[in-house]
C-alpha positions in Angstrom: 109.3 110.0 61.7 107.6 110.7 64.9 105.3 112.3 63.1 103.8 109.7 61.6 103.7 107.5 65.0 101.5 110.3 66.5 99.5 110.8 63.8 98.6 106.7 64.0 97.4 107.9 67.3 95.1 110.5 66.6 93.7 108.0 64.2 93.7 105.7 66.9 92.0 107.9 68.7 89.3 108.5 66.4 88.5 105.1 65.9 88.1 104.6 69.5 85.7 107.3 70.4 83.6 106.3 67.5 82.7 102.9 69.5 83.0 103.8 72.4 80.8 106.6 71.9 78.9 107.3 68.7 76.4 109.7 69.6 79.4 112.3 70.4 81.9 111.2 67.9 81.1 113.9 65.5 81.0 116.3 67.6 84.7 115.1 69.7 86.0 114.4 66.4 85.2 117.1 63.5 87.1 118.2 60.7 88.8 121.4 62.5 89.5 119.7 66.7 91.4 117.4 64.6 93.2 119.9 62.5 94.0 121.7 65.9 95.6 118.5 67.9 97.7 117.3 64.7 98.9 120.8 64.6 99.4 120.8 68.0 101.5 117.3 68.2 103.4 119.1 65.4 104.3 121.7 67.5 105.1 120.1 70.5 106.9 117.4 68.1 109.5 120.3 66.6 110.0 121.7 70.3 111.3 118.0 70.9 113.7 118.0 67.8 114.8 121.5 67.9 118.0 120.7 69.8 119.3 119.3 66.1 119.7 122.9 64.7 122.4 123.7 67.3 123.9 119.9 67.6 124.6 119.2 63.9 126.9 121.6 61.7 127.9 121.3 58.4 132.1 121.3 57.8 133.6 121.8 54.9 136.5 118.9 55.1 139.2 118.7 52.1 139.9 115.5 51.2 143.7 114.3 50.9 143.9 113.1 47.2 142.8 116.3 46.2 144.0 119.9 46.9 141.5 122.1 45.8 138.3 120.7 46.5 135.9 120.7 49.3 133.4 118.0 50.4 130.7 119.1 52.9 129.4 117.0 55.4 126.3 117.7 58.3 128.2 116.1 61.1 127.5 116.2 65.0 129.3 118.5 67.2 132.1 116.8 69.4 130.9 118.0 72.4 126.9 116.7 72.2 128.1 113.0 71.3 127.5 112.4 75.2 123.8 113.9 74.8 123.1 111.7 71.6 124.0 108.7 73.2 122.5 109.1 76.5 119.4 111.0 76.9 118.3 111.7 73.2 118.3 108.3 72.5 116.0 107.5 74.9 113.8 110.7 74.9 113.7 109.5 71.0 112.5 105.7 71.3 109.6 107.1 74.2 108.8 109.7 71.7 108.8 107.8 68.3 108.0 104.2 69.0 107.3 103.1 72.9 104.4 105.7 73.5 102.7 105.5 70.1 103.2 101.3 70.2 101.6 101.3 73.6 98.7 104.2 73.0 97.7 102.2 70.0 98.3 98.9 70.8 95.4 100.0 74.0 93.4 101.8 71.6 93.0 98.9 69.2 92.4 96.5 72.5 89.7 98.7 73.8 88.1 98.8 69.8 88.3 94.8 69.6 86.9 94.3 73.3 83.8 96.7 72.3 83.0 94.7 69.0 83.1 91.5 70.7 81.1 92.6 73.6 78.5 94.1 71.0 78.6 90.6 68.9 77.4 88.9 72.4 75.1 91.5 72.6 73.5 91.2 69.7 73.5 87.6 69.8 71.9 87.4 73.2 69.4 89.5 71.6 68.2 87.4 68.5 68.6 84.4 70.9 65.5 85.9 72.5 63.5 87.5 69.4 63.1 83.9 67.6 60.6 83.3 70.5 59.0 86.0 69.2 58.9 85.6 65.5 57.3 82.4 65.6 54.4 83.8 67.4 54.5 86.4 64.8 54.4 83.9 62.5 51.8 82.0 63.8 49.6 84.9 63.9 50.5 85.4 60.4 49.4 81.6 59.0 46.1 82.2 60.9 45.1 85.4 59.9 45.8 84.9 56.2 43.3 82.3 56.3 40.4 85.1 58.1 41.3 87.4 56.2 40.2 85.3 53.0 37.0 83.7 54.2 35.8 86.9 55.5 35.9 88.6 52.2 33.8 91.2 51.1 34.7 94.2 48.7 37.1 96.1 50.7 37.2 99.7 50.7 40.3 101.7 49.8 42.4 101.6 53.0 41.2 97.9 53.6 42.7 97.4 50.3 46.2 98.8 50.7 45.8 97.3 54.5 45.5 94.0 52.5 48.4 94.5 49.8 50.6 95.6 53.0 49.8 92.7 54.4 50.0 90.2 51.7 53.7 91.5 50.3 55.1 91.2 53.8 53.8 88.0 54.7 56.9 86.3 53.3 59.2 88.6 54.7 57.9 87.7 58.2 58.0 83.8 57.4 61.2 83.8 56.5 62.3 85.0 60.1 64.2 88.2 58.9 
């Protein structure tokens, strides 16, 4: 069960240094560093839990309607009730739920706040370039006309200068 909270984080994790950092997310995040750290949270993960193969045994208890049969049962030993109950309990909520809630709970914050602040960005941006493509556009309504008037037979790159020109025309009008 941990597991899976820690492996939300390494996800997490990924996520975050691909916006926060792009240019170096393949190199931070490839195919085998991630292999490595999942393996490694696995490890560190059974170290944690590896108190259950001496705290548990199984008991063979017979039941009393019956004489001759056995009924097995994986049951804690008496004296690591204390143990269960105080520290492991804890030690098991920081391990499988409060540290992975709050590692990805920042991780998804720190995502959403670089988003947004790359939205106003952007916005800011194309607040500025409309200026600019209604010059452009200008530009383009009176050179069509020059371009038109002054016509002679063109010669092969004046030509494809001219079919350029013509086929993006309406792209530019239409502010895109």
């Amino acid at each position: 069960m941990q597991l899976s909270s820690w492996t939300l984080i390494l996800l997490t994790s990924e996520r975050l240094i691909s916006v926060w950092m792009p240019f170096k997310c393949k190199e931070l995040c490839s195919r085998r560093r991630i292999i490595i750290v999942w393996i490694a949270i696995a490890i560190l993960l059974f170290g944690a839990n590896m108190h259950f193969f001496f705290t548990f045994d199984v008991y063979a208890n017979q039941p009393s309607d019956s004489n001759e049969t056995f009924v097995l049962n994986c049951d804690l030993h008496d004296h690591f009730i204390d143990f269960f109950i105080g520290p492991w309990y804890w030690i098991d909520a920081l391990l499988g739920d409060f540290i992975p809630f709050f590692l990805v709970f920042v991780g998804n914050c720190a995502i959403v706040t670089k988003i947004l602040a790359s939205q106003k960005l952007r916005s800011v941006t194309s607040k500025d370039d409309k200026g600019n493509r209604k010059v452009t556009s200008l530009l383009c309504l009176l050179m069509n006309p020059v371009f038109r008037t002054t016509y002679r037979k063109p010669s092969k790159s004046e030509n494809q200068f001219h079919l350029h020109y013509t086929s993006t025309q309406p792209f530019v009008l239409s502010g895109r």
